[in-house]
Backbone as CSV, one residue per row, in Angstrom:
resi,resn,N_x,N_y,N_z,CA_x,CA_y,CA_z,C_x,C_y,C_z
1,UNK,-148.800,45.255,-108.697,-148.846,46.433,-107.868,-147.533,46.563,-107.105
2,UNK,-146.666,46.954,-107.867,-145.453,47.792,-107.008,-144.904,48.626,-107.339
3,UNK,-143.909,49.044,-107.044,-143.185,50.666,-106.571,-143.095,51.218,-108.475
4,UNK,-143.514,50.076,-108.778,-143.917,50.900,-110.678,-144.757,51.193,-110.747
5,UNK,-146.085,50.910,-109.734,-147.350,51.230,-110.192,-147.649,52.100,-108.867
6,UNK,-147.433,53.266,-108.638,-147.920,54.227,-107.138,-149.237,53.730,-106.680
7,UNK,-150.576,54.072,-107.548,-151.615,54.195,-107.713,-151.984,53.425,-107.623
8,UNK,-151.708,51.766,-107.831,-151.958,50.602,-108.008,-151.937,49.878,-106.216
9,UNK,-150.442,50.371,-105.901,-150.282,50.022,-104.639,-150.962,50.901,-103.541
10,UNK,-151.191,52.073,-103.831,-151.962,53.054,-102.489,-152.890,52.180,-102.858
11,UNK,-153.594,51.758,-103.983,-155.205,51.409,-103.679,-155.317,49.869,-103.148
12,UNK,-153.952,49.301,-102.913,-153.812,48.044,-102.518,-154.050,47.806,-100.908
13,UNK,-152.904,49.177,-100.397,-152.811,49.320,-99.169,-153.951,49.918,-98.658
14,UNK,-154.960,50.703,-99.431,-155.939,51.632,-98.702,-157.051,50.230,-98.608
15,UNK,-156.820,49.166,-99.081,-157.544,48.116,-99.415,-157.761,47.363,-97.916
16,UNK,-156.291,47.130,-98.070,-155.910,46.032,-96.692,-156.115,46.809,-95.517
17,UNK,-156.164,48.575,-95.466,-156.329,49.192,-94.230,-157.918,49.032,-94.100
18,UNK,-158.502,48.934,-95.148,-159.922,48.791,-94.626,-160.178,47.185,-93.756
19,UNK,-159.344,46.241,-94.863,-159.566,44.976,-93.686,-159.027,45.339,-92.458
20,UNK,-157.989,45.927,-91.894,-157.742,46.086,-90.512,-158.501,46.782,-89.650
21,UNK,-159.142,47.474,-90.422,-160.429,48.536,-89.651,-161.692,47.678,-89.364
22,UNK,-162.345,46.634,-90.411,-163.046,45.649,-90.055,-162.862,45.102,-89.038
23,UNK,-161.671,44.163,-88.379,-161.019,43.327,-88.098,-160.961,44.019,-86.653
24,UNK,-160.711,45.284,-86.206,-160.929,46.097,-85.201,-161.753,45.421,-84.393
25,UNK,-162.783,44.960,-84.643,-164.026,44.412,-83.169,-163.404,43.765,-82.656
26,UNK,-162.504,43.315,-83.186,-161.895,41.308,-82.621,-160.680,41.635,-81.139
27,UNK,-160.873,43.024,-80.905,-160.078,43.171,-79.530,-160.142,42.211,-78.816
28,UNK,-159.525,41.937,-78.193,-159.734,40.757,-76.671,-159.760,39.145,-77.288
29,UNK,-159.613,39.206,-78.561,-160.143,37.716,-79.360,-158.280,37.239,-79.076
30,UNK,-157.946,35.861,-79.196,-156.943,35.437,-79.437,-156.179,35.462,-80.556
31,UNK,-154.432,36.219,-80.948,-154.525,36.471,-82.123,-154.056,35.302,-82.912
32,UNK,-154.213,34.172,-82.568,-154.228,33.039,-83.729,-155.591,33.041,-84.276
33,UNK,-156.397,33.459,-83.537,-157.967,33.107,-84.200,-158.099,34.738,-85.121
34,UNK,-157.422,35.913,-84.900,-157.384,36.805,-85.562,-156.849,36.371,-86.685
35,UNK,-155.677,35.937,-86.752,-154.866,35.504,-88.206,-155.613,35.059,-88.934
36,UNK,-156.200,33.683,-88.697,-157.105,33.019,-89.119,-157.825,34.083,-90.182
37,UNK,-158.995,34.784,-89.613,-159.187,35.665,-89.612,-159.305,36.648,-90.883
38,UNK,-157.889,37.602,-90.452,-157.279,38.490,-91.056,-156.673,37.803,-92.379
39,UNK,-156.319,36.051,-92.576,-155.741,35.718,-94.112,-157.214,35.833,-94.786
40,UNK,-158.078,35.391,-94.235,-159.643,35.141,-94.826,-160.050,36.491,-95.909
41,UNK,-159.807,37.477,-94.888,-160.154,38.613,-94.929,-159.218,39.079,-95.925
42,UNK,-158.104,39.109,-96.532,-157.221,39.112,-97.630,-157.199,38.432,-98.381
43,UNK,-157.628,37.597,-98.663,-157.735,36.832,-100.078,-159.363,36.930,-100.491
44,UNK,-160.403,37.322,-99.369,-161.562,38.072,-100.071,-161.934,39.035,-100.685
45,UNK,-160.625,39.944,-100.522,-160.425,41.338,-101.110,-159.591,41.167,-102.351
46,UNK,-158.913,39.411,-102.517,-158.276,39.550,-103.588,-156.795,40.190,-103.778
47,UNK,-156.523,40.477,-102.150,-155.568,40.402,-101.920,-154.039,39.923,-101.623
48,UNK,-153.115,40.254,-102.364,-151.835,39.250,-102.307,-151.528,38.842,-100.583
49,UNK,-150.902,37.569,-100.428,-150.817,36.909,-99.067,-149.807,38.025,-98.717
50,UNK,-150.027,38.436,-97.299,-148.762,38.888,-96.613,-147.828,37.668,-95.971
51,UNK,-147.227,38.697,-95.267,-145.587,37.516,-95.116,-145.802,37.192,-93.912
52,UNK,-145.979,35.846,-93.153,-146.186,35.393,-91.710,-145.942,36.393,-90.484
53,UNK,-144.540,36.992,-90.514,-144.345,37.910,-89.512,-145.648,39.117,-89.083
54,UNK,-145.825,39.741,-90.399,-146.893,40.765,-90.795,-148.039,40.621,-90.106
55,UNK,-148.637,39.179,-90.566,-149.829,38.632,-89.935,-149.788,38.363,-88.509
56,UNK,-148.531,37.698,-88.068,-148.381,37.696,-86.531,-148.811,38.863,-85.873
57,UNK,-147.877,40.295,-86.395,-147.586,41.164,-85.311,-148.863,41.313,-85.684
58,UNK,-149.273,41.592,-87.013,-150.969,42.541,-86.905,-152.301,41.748,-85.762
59,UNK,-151.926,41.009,-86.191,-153.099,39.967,-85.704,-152.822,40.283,-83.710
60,UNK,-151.449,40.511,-83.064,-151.242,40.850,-82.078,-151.636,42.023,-81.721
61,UNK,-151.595,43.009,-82.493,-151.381,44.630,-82.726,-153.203,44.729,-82.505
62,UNK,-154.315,43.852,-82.819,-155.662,43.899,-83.179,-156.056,43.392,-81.881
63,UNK,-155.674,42.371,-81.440,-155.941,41.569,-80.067,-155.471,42.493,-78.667
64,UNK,-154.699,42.925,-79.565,-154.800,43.829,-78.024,-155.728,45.155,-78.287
65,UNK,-155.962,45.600,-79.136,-156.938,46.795,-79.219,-156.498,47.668,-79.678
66,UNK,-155.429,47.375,-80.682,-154.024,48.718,-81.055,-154.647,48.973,-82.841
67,UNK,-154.662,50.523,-82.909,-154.804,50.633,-84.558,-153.447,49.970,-85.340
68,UNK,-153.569,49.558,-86.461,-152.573,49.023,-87.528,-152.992,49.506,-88.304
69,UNK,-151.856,50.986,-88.618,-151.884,51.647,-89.696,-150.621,50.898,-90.762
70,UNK,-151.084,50.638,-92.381,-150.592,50.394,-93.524,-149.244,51.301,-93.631
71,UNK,-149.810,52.680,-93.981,-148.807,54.082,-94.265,-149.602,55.302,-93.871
72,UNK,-148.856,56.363,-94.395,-149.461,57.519,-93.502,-150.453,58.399,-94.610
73,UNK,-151.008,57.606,-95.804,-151.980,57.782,-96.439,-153.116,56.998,-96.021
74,UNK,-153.052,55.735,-95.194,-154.136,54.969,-94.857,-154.761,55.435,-93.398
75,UNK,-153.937,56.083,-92.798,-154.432,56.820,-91.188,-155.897,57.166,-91.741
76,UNK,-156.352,56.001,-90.970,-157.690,56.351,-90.835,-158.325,57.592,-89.857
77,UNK,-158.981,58.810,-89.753,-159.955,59.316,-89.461,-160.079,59.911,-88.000
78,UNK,-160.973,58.123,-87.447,-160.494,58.250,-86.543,-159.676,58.035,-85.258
79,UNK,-158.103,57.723,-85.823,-156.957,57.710,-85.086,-157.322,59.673,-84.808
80,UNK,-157.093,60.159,-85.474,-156.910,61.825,-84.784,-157.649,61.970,-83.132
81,UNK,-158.513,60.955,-83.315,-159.556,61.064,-81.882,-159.404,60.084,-80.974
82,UNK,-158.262,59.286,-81.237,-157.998,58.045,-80.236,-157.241,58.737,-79.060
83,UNK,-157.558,57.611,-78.099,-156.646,58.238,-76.692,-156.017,56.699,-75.975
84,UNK,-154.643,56.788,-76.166,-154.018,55.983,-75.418,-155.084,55.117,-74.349
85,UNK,-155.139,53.631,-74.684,-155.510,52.966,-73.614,-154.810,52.902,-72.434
86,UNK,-154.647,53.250,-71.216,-153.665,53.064,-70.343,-153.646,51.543,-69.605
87,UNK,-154.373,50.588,-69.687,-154.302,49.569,-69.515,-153.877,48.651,-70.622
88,UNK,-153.607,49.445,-71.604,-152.756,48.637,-72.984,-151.006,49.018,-72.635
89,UNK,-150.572,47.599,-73.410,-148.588,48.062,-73.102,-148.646,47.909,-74.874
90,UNK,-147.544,49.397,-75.008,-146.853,49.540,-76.129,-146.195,48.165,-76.699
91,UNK,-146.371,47.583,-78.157,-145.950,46.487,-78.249,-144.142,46.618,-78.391
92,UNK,-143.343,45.723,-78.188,-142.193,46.162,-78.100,-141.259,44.550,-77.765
């Protein structure tokens, strides 16, 4: 699944956006125990390993309560209806 196969990879990524949408409850959880986690959750889907960094930030990006969108075919739904947490900081 790569940039030879379009179809192959949207359905890869629309794959892994569903694990991040799962993975959503785990707000407030610690994100080493997210990682944990989130590799589990990718290789149950049969999914290729992502690259350490990836898993860091996501697993950070989840712990704090932040959507992790894939691409702008995986925008889930309902992001259109989210509203800035104001007690969340932009990661940066």
């Amino acid at each position: 699944m790569t940039e030879s196969d379009p179809q192959g990879l949207d359905h890869m990524q629309t794959r892994l956006q569903h694990v991040l949408g799962e993975l959503r409850r785990l707000q407030g959880t610690p994100p080493a125990d997210i990682r944990e986690q989130l590799v589990a959750a990718i290789a149950a889907e049969g999914l290729p390993d992502q690259p350490p960094s990836w898993l860091r930030d996501a697993s950070a990006e989840l712990s704090a309560g932040r959507l992790v969108v894939i691409g702008p075919r995986q925008i889930p739904e309902e992001a259109e209806h989210l509203e800035p947490d104001p007690d969340q900081h932009a990661a940066g």
